[in-house]
Each structure stands twice: as C-alpha cells, then as structure tokens.
VEXKOLFI-787649 format. One record per residue (C-alpha): residue number from 1; residue in one letter; x, y, z. Coordinates in steps of 0.02 Angstrom, whole numbers, m for minus. Layout:
BEGIN
seq  type  c1  c2  c3
NUM  A  X  Y  Z
...
***
This chain:
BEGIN
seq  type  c1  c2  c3
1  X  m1163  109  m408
2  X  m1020  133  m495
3  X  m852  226  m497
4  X  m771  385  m572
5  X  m580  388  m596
6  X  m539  576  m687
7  X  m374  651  m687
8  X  m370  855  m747
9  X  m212  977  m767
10  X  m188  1119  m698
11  X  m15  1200  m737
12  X  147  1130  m816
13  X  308  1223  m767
14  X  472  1200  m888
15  X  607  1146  m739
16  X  740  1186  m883
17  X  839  1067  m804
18  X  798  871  m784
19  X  690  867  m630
20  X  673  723  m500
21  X  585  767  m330
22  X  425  867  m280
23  X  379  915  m119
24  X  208  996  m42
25  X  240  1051  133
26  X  144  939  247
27  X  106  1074  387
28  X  m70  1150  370
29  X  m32  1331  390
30  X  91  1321  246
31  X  16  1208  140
32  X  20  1296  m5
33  X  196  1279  m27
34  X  249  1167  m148
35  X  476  1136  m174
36  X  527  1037  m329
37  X  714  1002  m351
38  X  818  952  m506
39  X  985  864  m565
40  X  1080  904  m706
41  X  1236  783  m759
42  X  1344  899  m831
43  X  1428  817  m1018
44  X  1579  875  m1102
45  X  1544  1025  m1202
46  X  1438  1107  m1083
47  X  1537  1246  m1110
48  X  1402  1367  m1073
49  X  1356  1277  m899
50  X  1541  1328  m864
51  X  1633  1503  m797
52  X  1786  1542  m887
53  X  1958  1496  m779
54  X  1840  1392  m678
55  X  1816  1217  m636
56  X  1629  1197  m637
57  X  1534  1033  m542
58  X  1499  886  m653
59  X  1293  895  m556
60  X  1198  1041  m545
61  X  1051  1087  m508
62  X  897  1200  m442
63  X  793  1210  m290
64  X  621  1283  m336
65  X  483  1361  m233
66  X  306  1408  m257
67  X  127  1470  m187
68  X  m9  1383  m228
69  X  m197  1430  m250
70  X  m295  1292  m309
71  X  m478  1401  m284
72  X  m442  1512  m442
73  X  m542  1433  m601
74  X  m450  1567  m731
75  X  m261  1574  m665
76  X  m136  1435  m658
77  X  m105  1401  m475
78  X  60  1396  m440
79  X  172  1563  m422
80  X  348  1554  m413
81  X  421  1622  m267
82  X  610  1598  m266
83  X  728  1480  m398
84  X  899  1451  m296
85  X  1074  1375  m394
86  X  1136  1231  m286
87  X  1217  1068  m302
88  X  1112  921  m391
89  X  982  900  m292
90  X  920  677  m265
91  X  802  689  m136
92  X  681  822  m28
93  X  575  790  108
94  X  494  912  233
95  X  500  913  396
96  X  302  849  445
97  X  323  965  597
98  X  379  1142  615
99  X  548  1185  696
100  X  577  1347  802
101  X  405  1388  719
102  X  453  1364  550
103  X  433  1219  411
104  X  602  1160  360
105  X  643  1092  194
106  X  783  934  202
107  X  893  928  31
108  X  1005  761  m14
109  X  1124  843  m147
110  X  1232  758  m272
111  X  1404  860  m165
112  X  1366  712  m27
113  X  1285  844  83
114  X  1107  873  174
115  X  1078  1021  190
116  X  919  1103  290
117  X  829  1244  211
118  X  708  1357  328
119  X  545  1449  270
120  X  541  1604  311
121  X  389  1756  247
122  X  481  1840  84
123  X  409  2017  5
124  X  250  2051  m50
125  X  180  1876  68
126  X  257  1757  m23
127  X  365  1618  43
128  X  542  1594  29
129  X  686  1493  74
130  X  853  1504  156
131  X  993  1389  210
132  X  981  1349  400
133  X  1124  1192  414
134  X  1208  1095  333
135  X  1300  942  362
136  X  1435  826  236
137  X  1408  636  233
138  X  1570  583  185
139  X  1689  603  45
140  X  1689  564  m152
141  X  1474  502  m140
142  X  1322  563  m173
143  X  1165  581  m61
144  X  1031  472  m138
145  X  894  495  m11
146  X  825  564  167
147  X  670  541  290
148  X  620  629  425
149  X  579  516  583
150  X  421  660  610
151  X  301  564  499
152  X  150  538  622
153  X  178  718  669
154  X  276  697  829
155  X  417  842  870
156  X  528  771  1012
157  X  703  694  947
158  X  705  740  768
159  X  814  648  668
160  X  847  630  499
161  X  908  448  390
162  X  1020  473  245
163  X  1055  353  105
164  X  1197  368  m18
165  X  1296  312  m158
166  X  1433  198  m81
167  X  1282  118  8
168  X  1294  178  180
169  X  1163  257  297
170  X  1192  420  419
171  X  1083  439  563
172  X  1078  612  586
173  X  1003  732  734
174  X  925  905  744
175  X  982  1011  886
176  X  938  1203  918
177  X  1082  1235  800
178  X  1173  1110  719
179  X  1141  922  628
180  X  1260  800  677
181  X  1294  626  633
182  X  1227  505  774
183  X  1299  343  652
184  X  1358  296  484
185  X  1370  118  433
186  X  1400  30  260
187  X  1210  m29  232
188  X  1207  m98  42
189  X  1331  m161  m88
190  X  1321  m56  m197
191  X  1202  123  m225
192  X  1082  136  m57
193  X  943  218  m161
194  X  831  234  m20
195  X  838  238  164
196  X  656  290  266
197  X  597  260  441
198  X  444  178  524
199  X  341  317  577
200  X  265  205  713
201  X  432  153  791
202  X  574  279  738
203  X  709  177  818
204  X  668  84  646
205  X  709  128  499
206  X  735  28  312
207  X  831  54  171
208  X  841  m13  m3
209  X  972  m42  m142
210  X  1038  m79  m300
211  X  1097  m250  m229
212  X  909  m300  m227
213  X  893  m306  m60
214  X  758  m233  51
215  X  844  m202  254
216  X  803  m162  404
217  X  901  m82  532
218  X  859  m67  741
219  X  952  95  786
220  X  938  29  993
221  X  1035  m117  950
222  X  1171  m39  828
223  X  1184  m59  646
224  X  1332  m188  647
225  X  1179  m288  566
226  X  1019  m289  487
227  X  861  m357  586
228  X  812  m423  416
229  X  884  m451  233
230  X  716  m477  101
231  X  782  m540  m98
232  X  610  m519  m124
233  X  624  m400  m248
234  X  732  m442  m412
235  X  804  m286  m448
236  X  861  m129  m368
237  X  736  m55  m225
238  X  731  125  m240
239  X  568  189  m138
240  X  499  148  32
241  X  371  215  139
242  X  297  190  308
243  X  91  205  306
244  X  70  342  431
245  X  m108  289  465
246  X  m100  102  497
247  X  55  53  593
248  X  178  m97  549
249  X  115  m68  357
250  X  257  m38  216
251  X  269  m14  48
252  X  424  m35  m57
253  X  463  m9  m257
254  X  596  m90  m366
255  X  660  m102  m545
256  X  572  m245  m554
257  X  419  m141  m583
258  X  323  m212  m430
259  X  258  m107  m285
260  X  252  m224  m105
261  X  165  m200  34
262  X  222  m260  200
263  X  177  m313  373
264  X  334  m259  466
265  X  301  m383  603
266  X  318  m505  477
267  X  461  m471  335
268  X  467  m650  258
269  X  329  m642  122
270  X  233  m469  63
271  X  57  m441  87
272  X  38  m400  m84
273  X  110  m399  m237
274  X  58  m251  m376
275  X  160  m250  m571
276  X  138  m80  m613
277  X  241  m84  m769
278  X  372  34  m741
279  X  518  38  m603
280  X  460  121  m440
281  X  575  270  m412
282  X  432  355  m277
283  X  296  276  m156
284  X  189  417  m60
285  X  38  362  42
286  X  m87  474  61
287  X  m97  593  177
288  X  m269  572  253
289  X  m325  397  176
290  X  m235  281  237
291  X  m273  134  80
292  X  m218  251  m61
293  X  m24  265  m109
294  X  40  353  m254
295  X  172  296  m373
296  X  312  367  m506
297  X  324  223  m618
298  X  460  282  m732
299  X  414  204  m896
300  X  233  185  m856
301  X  184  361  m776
302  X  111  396  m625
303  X  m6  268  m533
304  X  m144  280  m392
305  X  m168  113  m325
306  X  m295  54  m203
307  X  m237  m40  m65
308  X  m377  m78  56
309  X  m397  m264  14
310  X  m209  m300  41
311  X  m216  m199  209
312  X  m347  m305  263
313  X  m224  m455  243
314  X  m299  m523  81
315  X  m169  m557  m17
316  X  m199  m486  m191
317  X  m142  m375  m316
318  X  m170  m168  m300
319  X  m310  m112  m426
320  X  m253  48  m512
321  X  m388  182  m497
322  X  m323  322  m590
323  X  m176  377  m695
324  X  m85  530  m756
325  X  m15  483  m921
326  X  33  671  m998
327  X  228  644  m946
328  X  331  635  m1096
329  X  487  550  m984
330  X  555  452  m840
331  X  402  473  m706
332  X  536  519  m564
333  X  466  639  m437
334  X  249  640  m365
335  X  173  703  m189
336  X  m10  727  m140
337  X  m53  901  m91
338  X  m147  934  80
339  X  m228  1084  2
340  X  m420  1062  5
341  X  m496  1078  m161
342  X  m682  1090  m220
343  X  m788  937  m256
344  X  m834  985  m424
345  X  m718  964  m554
346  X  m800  1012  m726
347  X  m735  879  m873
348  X  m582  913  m980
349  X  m598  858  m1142
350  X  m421  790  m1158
351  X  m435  661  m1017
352  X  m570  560  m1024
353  X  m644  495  m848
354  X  m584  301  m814
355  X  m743  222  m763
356  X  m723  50  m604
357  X  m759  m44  m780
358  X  m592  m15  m848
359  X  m463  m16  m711
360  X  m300  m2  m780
361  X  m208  m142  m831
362  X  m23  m154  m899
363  X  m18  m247  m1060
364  X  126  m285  m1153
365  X  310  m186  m1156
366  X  447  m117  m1272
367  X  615  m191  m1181
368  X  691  m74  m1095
369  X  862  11  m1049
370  X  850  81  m864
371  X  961  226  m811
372  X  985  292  m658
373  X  943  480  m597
374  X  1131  478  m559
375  X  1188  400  m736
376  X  1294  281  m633
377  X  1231  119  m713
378  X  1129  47  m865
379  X  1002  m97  m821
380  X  952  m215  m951
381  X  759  m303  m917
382  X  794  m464  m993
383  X  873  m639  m922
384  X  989  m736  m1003
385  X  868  m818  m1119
386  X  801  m625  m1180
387  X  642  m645  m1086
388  X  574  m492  m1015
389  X  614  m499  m833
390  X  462  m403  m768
391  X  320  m490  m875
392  X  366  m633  m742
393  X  246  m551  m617
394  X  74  m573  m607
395  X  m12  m402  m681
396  X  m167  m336  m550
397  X  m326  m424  m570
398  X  m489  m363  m652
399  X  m602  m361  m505
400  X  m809  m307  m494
401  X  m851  m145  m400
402  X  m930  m253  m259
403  X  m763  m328  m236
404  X  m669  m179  m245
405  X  m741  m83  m137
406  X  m776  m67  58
407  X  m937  m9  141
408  X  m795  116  229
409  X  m730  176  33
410  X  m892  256  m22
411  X  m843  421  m4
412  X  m771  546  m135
413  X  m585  599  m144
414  X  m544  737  m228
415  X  m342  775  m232
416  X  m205  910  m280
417  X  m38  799  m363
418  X  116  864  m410
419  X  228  761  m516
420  X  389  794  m607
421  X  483  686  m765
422  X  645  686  m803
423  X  731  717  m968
424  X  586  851  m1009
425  X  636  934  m859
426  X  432  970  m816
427  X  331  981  m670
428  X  130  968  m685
429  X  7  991  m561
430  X  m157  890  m598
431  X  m302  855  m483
432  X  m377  699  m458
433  X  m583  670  m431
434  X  m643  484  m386
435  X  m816  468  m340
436  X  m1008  360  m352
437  X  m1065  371  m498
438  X  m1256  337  m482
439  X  m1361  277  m599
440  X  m1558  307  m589
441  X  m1687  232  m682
442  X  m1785  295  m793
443  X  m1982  322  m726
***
C-alpha cells in the first residue's frame, strides 16, 4: 500500500493589505466562520492612507469575516460577511468555547490592546462581528500574540495570555463584563513573539522570544521566574502550541527554521527535531488528529508534518506529508478548518499528488534577510564565517511507508486549510486529501 499526499485550491481572496493571521472558529455550530486579520506599516508618503489635518497611525489594518460552504463544486466557498478598519491586527485566536452563547473572536492589535470581538447573526443569515471589550496592555508596545486557556474545550475560568513587544506577558480574565489584567511581568529581553498555554494544565503557560529563548511560566507560584529557560533554539521563537489531544506534548517554531516537539515533563532536550526550511511564524495541531500539526514556514510555504513517531518517544525527524507551495510571500498566517468535507476530491491539474515515495525534503537555500511582521528588526542567516546558520540542522529523513506509518494511521484525512502570506496581502483556502493508495495486480 502506498500513500497519497494532494493539495487543491479552492478560493484566493486579495487582503489588499499585507495579511498575517487566519482563524476558523473552532465551535461546531459556527464552523463555517472563518476571521483573517492584516497589518499594514504605514511609510512616508502614504499620503492617501492619511485624512487631511489628521495624524493618521503608523499600523493599520483590517479584520475580515466570512461564511464558508465547502459542499458547492461550482462556487468559491467563502462569502464575505463584514470587512471592519481597526488597528494592525498581530494575532487572533477564538475562543474554543462559546461565551454567554456566543463564539468570541480575541484580537492582539499593533495599539497594545486586546480587544474581544462577539459573533452575533447579521442580515440575510450571515455572521457578523462586533466589539464586546477591550482592554490596553501598557503603553508605547505592541501586542504580538494571545491564547485562550479553553483549548481542550473547558468553560470555567477563562483567561486569556498576552505577549508583546517590550517582552512582557499579561494574564488576563473574562468576567460577565469586563477583561482585566490578573498579572503582567517582563518575560523576554527583547520582542515576546509568542506567549500560549498548556491546555492540559492552564496554570501553565509558555512563551517565546526574540532572545532565543523558549519559557515557561507557573501562574500558582508567580511569575517573578520562569520554571524553565530552553537555548535550544538558535534564533527567535515565534510559535507554540499545546497538543490538545495528548497531554504534556509541545511544539515550538523558531527562525532557526526548526519545528520541536516537547515532553513538558521533561524541558531539557526535545523529542524531536524537524528543519523545515523556513522560520516558523505558526504551529497549529490538528484539530481531531492528534499526530498532524500544521506549519507557516515563511520562506518555505506551508508544511503538514507527521508527528506520530516522535509522539511515541522515538526521537526522529517529522516527515513532511504534504505542501501548499502557491504563496508568492512570507507564509505568515494557516489554521485547519473543522468543516467536514467530502472524501472525493477529483485531481487538479496544477498540483500534482505527492506520492509516500517522495516526501518532501528541503534542499539547498538562497541566504536570506528575515523581517519581522512588525518591521522592528532585520535578521541575517549566516555566522561569522558566512555559513548558513540553518543548513546546521539535520533535514527530515527519507523513511519507507512501513516505517512511516502506524497500524492506527491507515485511515484517510481529508482537510479544509486556510492560509494567508504577507507582502501579497492573499488568503487561499485549499483542501488537503491523504489517503491508501492500493495497488492490485493484474489477473
């Protein structure tokens, strides 16, 4: 038996301005929902971004809804539903659980400010959005990040973790009507790209930035200091996520261009280590398979790795089993729909399938100039000596079927993705099919 990786587009939507973060609600009944948010450094000369006798903010951007209908074979899916002006937006996460009845939508803008959105029934059925609270982090920063402590789908003591540009965290909680600040500690030396909680112990939570250095923070015991400090990563950390399906398992993505997955019980060496060739601005595990996770590579597009053999403590590199290459820029923004789609998925002639026979591998780079979403710093990959920092890490091994795969792995996936670049300002949706391919002998 062997393996079918295929990727297929759906619908790409012009963001018109440089777009970072996509978001499918994670609540069944309003799955269809889909949020994508952008960020727009405003330059001198962007007169036309700008009201006369006005001063105008140097970051704008857009919050962006839509309805989804994957089932229609003719029609792109997505509808828009409501566009709304706003600060730059960094960062959006859903709540996984509805509040007062409703799914709310958590914003980390580029004004230092989280603001909660609520979704509420707009005209004609569709869905639409509008400002609930709001709360500011602190002067002269931006918020870089946020996580809701509801990712295992438990509602009592809500709380959201913010992360932010002088490199602090903000524990914030969600009463019947307000969002206050619980904490706020200095966290990182520098930007605090990313800040997420364990989903299996929320008094937990981990944060990452541009320092190199991977944290983690126990909320009972104050945050005076970390529980742990990890170098293990080279460059800056930018993503983190807790598996929601297997507890104590994290995975975290750097500049370096390495995605790591963790045992949280034991933060001194990874379980695995995956070169995806491209810096890891967003992990997302899947939602209902607990040894697939999803990655925005930045210069190396969007990656779905397969993590089963490193979650069964086998300490080896991620295969890659499919990839969505039709980007034109920085691979910024990706979340896994929990729409269900049809099994079939009829060929499209400009993707070819990826067969278990050729598993992606990175080979070979152009040197590269990393920027941040936030334009606040340049990053060089080379040492001292001009070697290319990344191709120091071991690239995923070529492995058989029979290796790759579990008795428990059999099974066909078929997936809705949504995925966003930057400096094309674009958002695709694309489906991805991975099934047995069998092969029968001729009588």
């Amino acid at each position: 038996m062997g393996w079918q990786s295929r990727t297929r587009t759906l619908q790409v939507f012009d963001t018109e301005l440089t777009a970072d973060t996509v978001e499918w609600c994670p609540i069944p009944q309003w799955a269809h929902v889909l949020a994508c948010g952008t960020y727009q450094q405003l330059l001198e000369g962007d007169d036309k971004q700008r009201t006369e006798g006005s001063a105008a903010p140097s970051r704008i951007g857009r919050l962006y809804l839509f309805d989804c209908n994957p089932q229609s074979s003719f029609i792109p899916p997505l509808t828009e539903s409501q566009r709304i002006d706003t600060a730059a937006i960094l960062d959006l996460k859903w709540c996984h659980v509805p509040i007062s009845e409703r799914p709310l939508l958590g914003m980390a803008t580029a004004s230092g400010e989280i603001q909660l959105y609520k979704l509420i029934e707009a005209q004609q059925g569709s869905s639409g959005l509008e400002c609930e609270l709001s709360t500011d982090l602190g002067p002269d920063r931006l918020a870089l990040s946020l996580d809701w402590s509801t990712g295992r789908g438990e509602s009592s003591d809500v709380r959201v973790v913010s992360s932010d540009s002088t490199g602090s965290l903000t524990l914030l909680s969600l009463g019947e009507a307000d969002l206050t600040a619980v904490c706020q500690w200095k966290a990182h030396e520098y930007e605090a790209w990313i800040s997420a909680f364990s989903y299996w112990d929320t008094q937990t939570v981990y944060s990452g930035g541009d320092d190199s250095k991977l944290k983690g923070w126990d909320l009972r015991m104050g945050c005076s200091s970390p529980t742990f400090t990890s170098k293990r990563h080279t460059m800056g950390v930018c993503s983190i996520h807790s598996n929601p399906h297997r507890e104590h398992i994290l995975a975290t993505g750097s500049y370096d261009e390495n995605v790591l997955l963790w045992d949280g019980r034991n933060m001194k060496q990874p379980l695995s280590e995956t070169a995806v060739g491209g810096g890891v601005w967003r992990l997302k595990w899947h939602p209902s398979q607990e040894h697939l996770l999803l990655a925005a590579c930045m210069h190396n597009d969007f990656q779905i790795l397969y993590c089963q053999k490193a979650l069964e403590g086998q300490e080896t590199p991620c295969p890659v089993l499919g990839s969505y290459i039709l980007h034109n820029s920085l691979a910024y923004g990706a979340d896994w729909s929990r729409l269900p789609v049809s099994s079939s998925a009829p060929p499209s002639p400009q993707e070819p399938p990826q067969t278990s026979s050729g598993l992606v591998e990175s080979t070979g780079h152009l040197r590269i100039q990393y920027e941040s979403p936030t334009a606040s710093f340049d990053t060089s990959l080379e040492d001292d000596s001009g070697r290319y920092i990344p191709d120091q890490c071991p690239s995923p091994e070529k492995s058989s079927v029979s290796d790759l795969f579990t008795s428990d792995a059999r099974d066909s996936v078929s997936c809705l993705i949504a995925t966003c670049s930057f400096y094309d300002h674009m958002m695709h949706v694309w489906r991805w099919d991975w099934s047995p391919e069998e092969k029968h002998e001729s009588l």
